[in-house]
C-alpha positions in Angstrom: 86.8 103.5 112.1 89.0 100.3 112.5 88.0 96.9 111.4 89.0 94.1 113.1 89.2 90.7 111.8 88.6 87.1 113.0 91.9 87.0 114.6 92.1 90.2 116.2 93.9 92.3 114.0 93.2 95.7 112.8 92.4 95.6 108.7 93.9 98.0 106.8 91.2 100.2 105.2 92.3 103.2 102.5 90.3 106.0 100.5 91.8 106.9 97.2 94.7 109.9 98.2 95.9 108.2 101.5 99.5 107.0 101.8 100.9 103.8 101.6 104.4 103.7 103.5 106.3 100.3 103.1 109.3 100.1 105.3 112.2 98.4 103.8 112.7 94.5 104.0 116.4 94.5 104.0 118.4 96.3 106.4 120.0 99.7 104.0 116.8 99.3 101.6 115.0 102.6 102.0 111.0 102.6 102.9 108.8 103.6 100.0 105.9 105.6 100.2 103.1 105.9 97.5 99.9 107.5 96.8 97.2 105.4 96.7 95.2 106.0 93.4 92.5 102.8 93.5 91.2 101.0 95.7 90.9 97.3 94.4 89.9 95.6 97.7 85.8 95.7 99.0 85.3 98.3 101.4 88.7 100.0 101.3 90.6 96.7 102.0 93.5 95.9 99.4 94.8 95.4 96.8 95.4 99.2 96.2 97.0 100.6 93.0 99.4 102.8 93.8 101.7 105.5 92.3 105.6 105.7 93.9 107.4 109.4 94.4 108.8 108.1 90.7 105.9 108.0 89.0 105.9 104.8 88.5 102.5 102.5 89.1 102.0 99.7 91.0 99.5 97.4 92.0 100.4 96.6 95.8 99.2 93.4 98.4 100.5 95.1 101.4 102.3 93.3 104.3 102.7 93.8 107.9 105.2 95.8 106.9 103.4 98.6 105.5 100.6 101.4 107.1 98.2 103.6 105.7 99.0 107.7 106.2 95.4 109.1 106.2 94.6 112.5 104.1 94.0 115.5 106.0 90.7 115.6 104.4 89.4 112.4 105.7 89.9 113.3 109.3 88.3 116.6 109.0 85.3 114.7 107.3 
């Protein structure tokens, strides 16, 4: 289900195992994508903590830059 906010625009909403995908800010600066391992943010809004492909953990304010990649499981459900 999408939320939509005062202004119109979609919120992002995550469960814990979805995909965060942030497309590089620079041109020749490669997108990152991370799982998302918490959910900071009230009703699956961010901040979410996340873990890059390096292992490395990170607590993220996404941009309009960046989508959610939802599980498999979650659409099934």
């Amino acid at each position: 289900m999408l939320k939509v906010g005062l202004l119109g625009w979609v919120a992002m909403h995550a469960i814990v195992g979805d995909r965060l995908h942030v497309h590089g800010r620079v041109v020749g600066a490669s997108d990152q994508a991370s799982e998302i391992i918490e959910i900071r943010g009230q009703g699956g809004a961010p901040p979410y903590l996340v873990r890059r492909d390096d292992g490395q953990e990170a607590l993220v304010f996404p941009g309009t830059d960046a989508f959610v990649e939802h599980t498999q499981d979650r659409e099934s459900s």
